[in-house]
TORBAGU-436713 format. One record per residue (C-alpha): x, y, z; residue in three letters. Coordinates in steps of 0.5 Angstrom, whole numbers, plus 500, padded with zeros to 3 digits. Example, Ala and Ser with C-alpha at 12.3 -4.5 7.8 and 13.67 -1.06 7.14 Angstrom:
BEGIN
525491516ALA/527498514SER/
END
This chain:
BEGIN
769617597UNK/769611592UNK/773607595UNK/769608601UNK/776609605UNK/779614611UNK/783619606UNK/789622611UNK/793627610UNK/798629615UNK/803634611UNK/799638607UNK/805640602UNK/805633599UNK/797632599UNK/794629595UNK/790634598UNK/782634597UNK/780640592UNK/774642597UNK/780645602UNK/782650597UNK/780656601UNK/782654609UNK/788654613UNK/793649612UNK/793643617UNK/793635617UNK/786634616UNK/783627615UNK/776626610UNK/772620610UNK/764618608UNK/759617611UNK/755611609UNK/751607611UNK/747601607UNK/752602601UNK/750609600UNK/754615601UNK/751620605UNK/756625606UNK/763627608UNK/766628614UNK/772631615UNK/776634621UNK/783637621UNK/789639627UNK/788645629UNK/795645630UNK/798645624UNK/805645627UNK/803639630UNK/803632626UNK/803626632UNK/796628633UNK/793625626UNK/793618628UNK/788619634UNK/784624629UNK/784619624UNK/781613629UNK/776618631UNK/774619625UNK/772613624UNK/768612630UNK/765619628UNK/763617622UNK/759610624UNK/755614628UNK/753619623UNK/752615618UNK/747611623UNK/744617625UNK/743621618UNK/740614615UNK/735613621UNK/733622619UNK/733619612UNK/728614613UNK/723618618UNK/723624613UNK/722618607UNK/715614611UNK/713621613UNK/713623606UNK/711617604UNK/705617608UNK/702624605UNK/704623598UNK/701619592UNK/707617589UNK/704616582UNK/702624582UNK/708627586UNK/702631589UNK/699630596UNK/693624597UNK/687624600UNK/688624607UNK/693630607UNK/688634603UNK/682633608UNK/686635614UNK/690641610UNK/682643609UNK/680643615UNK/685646617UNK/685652612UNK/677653614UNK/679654621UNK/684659619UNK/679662614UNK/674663618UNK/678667624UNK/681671619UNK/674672614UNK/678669608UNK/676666602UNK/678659600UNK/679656592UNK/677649591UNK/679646584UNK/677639582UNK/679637576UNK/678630572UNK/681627567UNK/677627561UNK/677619557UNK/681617561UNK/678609562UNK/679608554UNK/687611555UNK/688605559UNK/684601555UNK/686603548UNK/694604551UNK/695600557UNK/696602564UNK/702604564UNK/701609560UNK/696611564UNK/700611569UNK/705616565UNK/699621564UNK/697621571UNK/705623573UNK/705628567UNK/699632570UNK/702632577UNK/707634575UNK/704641570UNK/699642577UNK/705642582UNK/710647577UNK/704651575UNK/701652583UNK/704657589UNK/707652596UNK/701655599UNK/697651595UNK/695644597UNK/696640589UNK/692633592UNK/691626588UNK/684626590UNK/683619587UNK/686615581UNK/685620575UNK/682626579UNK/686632582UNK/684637588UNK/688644589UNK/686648595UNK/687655594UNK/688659601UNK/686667601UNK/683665593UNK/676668591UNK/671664587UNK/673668582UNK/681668581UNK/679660583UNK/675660577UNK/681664573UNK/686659575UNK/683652573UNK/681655566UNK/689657565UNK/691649568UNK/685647563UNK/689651558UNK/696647560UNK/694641560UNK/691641553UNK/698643550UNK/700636554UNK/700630548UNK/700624550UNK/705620546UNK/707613548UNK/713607545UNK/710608537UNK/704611538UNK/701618539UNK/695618544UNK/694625541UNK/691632546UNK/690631554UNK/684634556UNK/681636563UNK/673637566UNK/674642572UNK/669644577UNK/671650582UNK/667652590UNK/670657594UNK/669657602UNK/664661605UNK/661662598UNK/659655597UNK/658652604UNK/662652611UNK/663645611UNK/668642608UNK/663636606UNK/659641602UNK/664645599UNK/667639596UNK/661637594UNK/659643590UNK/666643587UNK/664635585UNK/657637582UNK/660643578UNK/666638575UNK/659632574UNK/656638570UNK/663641566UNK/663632564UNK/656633563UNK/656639558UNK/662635553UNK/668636558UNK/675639556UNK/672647560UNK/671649567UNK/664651571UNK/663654577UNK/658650582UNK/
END
Protein backbone atom coordinates (compact mmCIF):
# COMPACT_ATOMS: atom_id res chain seq x y z
CA UNK A 1 0.00 0.00 0.00
CA UNK A 2 2.76 2.38 0.62
CA UNK A 3 4.70 1.81 -2.07
CA UNK A 4 1.90 1.94 -4.31
CA UNK A 5 2.93 -1.71 -5.95
CA UNK A 6 1.01 -5.10 -7.05
CA UNK A 7 1.79 -7.45 -3.88
CA UNK A 8 1.68 -11.05 -5.56
CA UNK A 9 1.76 -14.15 -3.58
CA UNK A 10 1.70 -17.28 -5.81
CA UNK A 11 2.50 -19.72 -2.92
CA UNK A 12 0.91 -18.96 0.14
CA UNK A 13 2.87 -21.20 2.40
CA UNK A 14 5.94 -18.89 1.86
CA UNK A 15 3.87 -15.44 2.10
CA UNK A 16 4.52 -12.97 3.10
CA UNK A 17 0.77 -13.12 3.05
CA UNK A 18 -1.38 -9.95 3.55
CA UNK A 19 -3.10 -10.07 7.62
CA UNK A 20 -6.56 -9.35 6.04
CA UNK A 21 -6.55 -13.08 4.54
CA UNK A 22 -6.47 -14.64 7.80
CA UNK A 23 -9.95 -16.56 7.68
CA UNK A 24 -10.42 -17.40 3.71
CA UNK A 25 -9.03 -20.55 1.90
CA UNK A 26 -5.75 -20.47 0.75
CA UNK A 27 -4.68 -19.73 -2.80
CA UNK A 28 -2.37 -17.55 -4.97
CA UNK A 29 -3.86 -14.30 -4.69
CA UNK A 30 -2.75 -10.76 -5.81
CA UNK A 31 -3.25 -7.25 -3.74
CA UNK A 32 -2.94 -3.87 -5.31
CA UNK A 33 -4.30 -0.17 -4.34
CA UNK A 34 -6.45 1.71 -5.75
CA UNK A 35 -5.39 5.02 -6.45
CA UNK A 36 -5.65 7.83 -8.07
CA UNK A 37 -4.25 11.37 -7.55
CA UNK A 38 -1.82 10.25 -5.15
CA UNK A 39 -4.59 8.99 -2.76
CA UNK A 40 -5.49 5.68 -1.73
CA UNK A 41 -8.65 4.80 -2.28
CA UNK A 42 -8.98 1.04 -1.63
CA UNK A 43 -7.57 -2.27 -2.14
CA UNK A 44 -8.43 -4.57 -4.65
CA UNK A 45 -7.67 -7.89 -4.23
CA UNK A 46 -8.10 -11.25 -6.28
CA UNK A 47 -7.17 -14.59 -5.82
CA UNK A 48 -6.81 -18.23 -7.96
CA UNK A 49 -9.90 -20.01 -7.51
CA UNK A 50 -7.74 -22.89 -7.98
CA UNK A 51 -5.32 -23.10 -5.37
CA UNK A 52 -3.45 -26.29 -6.89
CA UNK A 53 -3.04 -24.05 -9.80
CA UNK A 54 -0.08 -21.44 -9.80
CA UNK A 55 0.68 -20.77 -13.71
CA UNK A 56 -2.52 -18.52 -13.56
CA UNK A 57 -1.09 -15.69 -11.14
CA UNK A 58 1.01 -14.01 -13.82
CA UNK A 59 -2.19 -13.11 -16.07
CA UNK A 60 -4.05 -12.56 -12.62
CA UNK A 61 -1.43 -10.05 -11.66
CA UNK A 62 -1.54 -8.18 -15.26
CA UNK A 63 -5.23 -7.83 -14.87
CA UNK A 64 -5.18 -6.60 -11.48
CA UNK A 65 -3.50 -3.70 -12.79
CA UNK A 66 -6.05 -2.94 -15.59
CA UNK A 67 -8.70 -3.60 -13.02
CA UNK A 68 -7.14 -1.37 -10.79
CA UNK A 69 -6.89 1.69 -13.14
CA UNK A 70 -10.08 1.63 -14.01
CA UNK A 71 -11.48 1.38 -10.36
CA UNK A 72 -9.58 4.05 -9.10
CA UNK A 73 -10.82 6.24 -12.15
CA UNK A 74 -14.22 5.31 -11.36
CA UNK A 75 -14.43 5.71 -7.59
CA UNK A 76 -12.60 9.09 -7.75
CA UNK A 77 -15.23 10.53 -10.41
CA UNK A 78 -17.90 8.81 -7.29
CA UNK A 79 -15.64 10.70 -4.80
CA UNK A 80 -15.84 14.19 -6.70
CA UNK A 81 -19.75 13.84 -7.65
CA UNK A 82 -20.56 13.10 -3.89
CA UNK A 83 -18.07 16.16 -2.85
CA UNK A 84 -19.69 19.06 -5.41
CA UNK A 85 -23.23 17.72 -4.16
CA UNK A 86 -22.19 18.15 -0.59
CA UNK A 87 -20.55 21.10 -1.24
CA UNK A 88 -23.43 22.43 -3.15
CA UNK A 89 -25.95 22.36 0.01
CA UNK A 90 -23.50 22.76 3.13
CA UNK A 91 -22.06 25.93 4.71
CA UNK A 92 -18.68 24.82 5.05
CA UNK A 93 -17.95 26.93 8.03
CA UNK A 94 -20.89 25.45 10.04
CA UNK A 95 -20.80 21.93 8.84
CA UNK A 96 -24.81 22.36 8.82
CA UNK A 97 -26.98 22.89 5.44
CA UNK A 98 -26.91 26.58 3.66
CA UNK A 99 -29.75 28.56 2.99
CA UNK A 100 -30.76 27.26 -0.15
CA UNK A 101 -30.95 23.62 1.13
CA UNK A 102 -33.15 24.81 4.17
CA UNK A 103 -35.71 26.46 1.56
CA UNK A 104 -36.42 23.51 -0.35
CA UNK A 105 -36.25 21.10 2.67
CA UNK A 106 -39.18 23.51 4.01
CA UNK A 107 -40.95 23.67 1.32
CA UNK A 108 -40.88 20.14 1.12
CA UNK A 109 -41.82 19.57 4.72
CA UNK A 110 -44.84 21.85 4.45
CA UNK A 111 -46.25 19.83 1.77
CA UNK A 112 -45.82 16.64 3.58
CA UNK A 113 -47.36 18.35 6.76
CA UNK A 114 -50.28 19.45 5.10
CA UNK A 115 -51.06 15.93 3.71
CA UNK A 116 -50.40 14.14 6.80
CA UNK A 117 -52.11 17.48 9.15
CA UNK A 118 -48.54 17.56 11.16
CA UNK A 119 -46.94 19.95 12.75
CA UNK A 120 -43.68 22.04 11.82
CA UNK A 121 -41.00 23.38 14.32
CA UNK A 122 -39.08 26.55 13.36
CA UNK A 123 -36.15 27.53 15.35
CA UNK A 124 -33.87 30.45 14.66
CA UNK A 125 -31.15 31.31 16.71
CA UNK A 126 -28.69 33.99 16.48
CA UNK A 127 -25.48 34.69 17.94
CA UNK A 128 -25.58 37.05 20.76
CA UNK A 129 -22.71 40.01 20.19
CA UNK A 130 -21.47 38.42 17.86
CA UNK A 131 -19.88 41.96 15.30
CA UNK A 132 -17.76 42.72 18.79
CA UNK A 133 -16.37 38.90 19.12
CA UNK A 134 -14.90 39.51 15.64
CA UNK A 135 -14.11 43.00 16.30
CA UNK A 136 -12.56 42.40 19.71
CA UNK A 137 -11.03 38.73 18.56
CA UNK A 138 -10.63 38.62 14.80
CA UNK A 139 -12.40 36.95 12.27
CA UNK A 140 -10.89 34.01 12.62
CA UNK A 141 -11.95 33.66 15.90
CA UNK A 142 -15.48 34.18 14.81
CA UNK A 143 -15.24 31.94 12.43
CA UNK A 144 -14.11 29.17 15.18
CA UNK A 145 -17.25 30.33 17.16
CA UNK A 146 -19.54 29.81 14.30
CA UNK A 147 -17.89 26.03 13.75
CA UNK A 148 -18.42 25.44 17.77
CA UNK A 149 -21.93 26.05 17.36
CA UNK A 150 -22.59 23.90 14.52
CA UNK A 151 -21.21 21.41 15.53
CA UNK A 152 -23.30 21.81 19.42
CA UNK A 153 -26.54 22.08 16.77
CA UNK A 154 -25.77 18.98 14.68
CA UNK A 155 -24.72 16.30 17.84
CA UNK A 156 -27.71 17.90 19.83
CA UNK A 157 -30.54 17.63 16.62
CA UNK A 158 -32.36 14.10 15.20
CA UNK A 159 -31.26 13.14 11.20
CA UNK A 160 -34.74 14.22 10.51
CA UNK A 161 -33.80 17.57 11.63
CA UNK A 162 -32.83 19.98 9.07
CA UNK A 163 -29.57 22.16 10.94
CA UNK A 164 -29.24 24.97 8.49
CA UNK A 165 -26.71 28.10 8.46
CA UNK A 166 -29.46 30.61 7.48
CA UNK A 167 -26.75 33.20 7.18
CA UNK A 168 -23.38 34.51 8.48
CA UNK A 169 -23.97 34.05 12.64
CA UNK A 170 -27.61 33.17 12.34
CA UNK A 171 -29.01 29.35 12.42
CA UNK A 172 -32.17 27.42 11.38
CA UNK A 173 -33.19 24.08 12.57
CA UNK A 174 -36.41 22.60 10.95
CA UNK A 175 -38.01 20.36 13.17
CA UNK A 176 -40.55 17.82 11.18
CA UNK A 177 -43.81 16.14 13.10
CA UNK A 178 -42.56 18.86 16.06
CA UNK A 179 -45.40 20.86 17.98
CA UNK A 180 -44.83 24.84 19.00
CA UNK A 181 -44.41 23.75 22.06
CA UNK A 182 -41.69 21.00 22.03
CA UNK A 183 -40.17 23.50 19.47
CA UNK A 184 -40.15 25.80 22.37
CA UNK A 185 -38.63 23.39 24.69
CA UNK A 186 -35.95 22.43 22.25
CA UNK A 187 -34.67 25.80 21.49
CA UNK A 188 -34.46 26.77 25.34
CA UNK A 189 -32.03 23.14 26.17
CA UNK A 190 -29.89 24.28 22.60
CA UNK A 191 -29.78 27.99 24.69
CA UNK A 192 -28.67 25.96 27.62
CA UNK A 193 -25.74 24.13 25.70
CA UNK A 194 -24.43 26.58 23.86
CA UNK A 195 -24.04 28.79 27.00
CA UNK A 196 -21.73 25.97 28.75
CA UNK A 197 -19.87 26.92 25.47
CA UNK A 198 -16.55 29.39 26.55
CA UNK A 199 -14.84 30.90 23.76
CA UNK A 200 -11.41 30.68 24.35
CA UNK A 201 -8.91 31.73 21.61
CA UNK A 202 -4.59 31.67 21.64
CA UNK A 203 -3.94 33.45 25.03
CA UNK A 204 -7.23 34.81 25.59
CA UNK A 205 -10.47 33.72 27.24
CA UNK A 206 -13.44 35.48 25.24
CA UNK A 207 -15.68 34.21 28.28
CA UNK A 208 -19.53 32.77 28.01
CA UNK A 209 -21.26 32.07 23.91
CA UNK A 210 -24.77 33.26 24.59
CA UNK A 211 -27.65 32.81 21.83
CA UNK A 212 -31.31 34.80 21.03
CA UNK A 213 -33.68 32.19 19.72
CA UNK A 214 -37.25 32.78 18.31
CA UNK A 215 -39.66 29.73 17.70
CA UNK A 216 -42.73 29.47 14.71
CA UNK A 217 -44.61 26.34 14.01
CA UNK A 218 -46.50 25.71 10.74
CA UNK A 219 -49.72 25.77 10.67
CA UNK A 220 -50.07 27.51 14.05
CA UNK A 221 -48.34 30.49 12.61
CA UNK A 222 -48.95 30.56 8.91
CA UNK A 223 -49.21 28.38 5.85
CA UNK A 224 -46.61 29.72 3.89
CA UNK A 225 -43.12 29.63 4.52
CA UNK A 226 -42.53 33.30 4.11
CA UNK A 227 -44.88 33.69 6.92
CA UNK A 228 -43.74 31.07 9.20
CA UNK A 229 -39.96 32.41 8.89
CA UNK A 230 -41.04 35.53 9.20
CA UNK A 231 -42.84 34.85 12.72
CA UNK A 232 -39.70 32.94 13.80
CA UNK A 233 -37.56 36.24 12.63
CA UNK A 234 -39.98 38.62 14.78
CA UNK A 235 -39.84 36.63 17.68
CA UNK A 236 -35.84 36.26 17.40
CA UNK A 237 -35.82 40.38 16.92
CA UNK A 238 -37.78 40.49 20.28
CA UNK A 239 -35.78 37.70 22.19
CA UNK A 240 -32.68 40.32 20.93
CA UNK A 241 -34.90 43.13 21.93
CA UNK A 242 -35.60 41.94 25.35
CA UNK A 243 -31.81 41.63 26.51
CA UNK A 244 -30.89 38.11 24.65
CA UNK A 245 -29.45 35.06 25.88
CA UNK A 246 -33.61 33.52 26.08
CA UNK A 247 -36.10 32.05 23.71
CA UNK A 248 -39.49 33.59 22.89
CA UNK A 249 -42.24 32.26 20.93
CA UNK A 250 -43.70 34.46 17.79
Amino acid sequence: MRRGRAHVVEDVSIGPNCPHLVHTVPAPYVCLPLMAKGDILGLLHLKNVHPGNNSEIADLGQMAVTLSEYLSLSIANVKLSETLSRQSIQDQQSGLYNRRFMEESLHREIMRAARKKTSIGIIMGDIDHFKKFNDDYGHAAGDKIITHVGKIINDRFRGSDVACCYGGEEFLIILPETSLEDTFKRAEALREEIKKMEAVFPGQVAGTITMSLGVAAYPEKGLRMEDVLRTADTALYKAKQEGRDRVISG
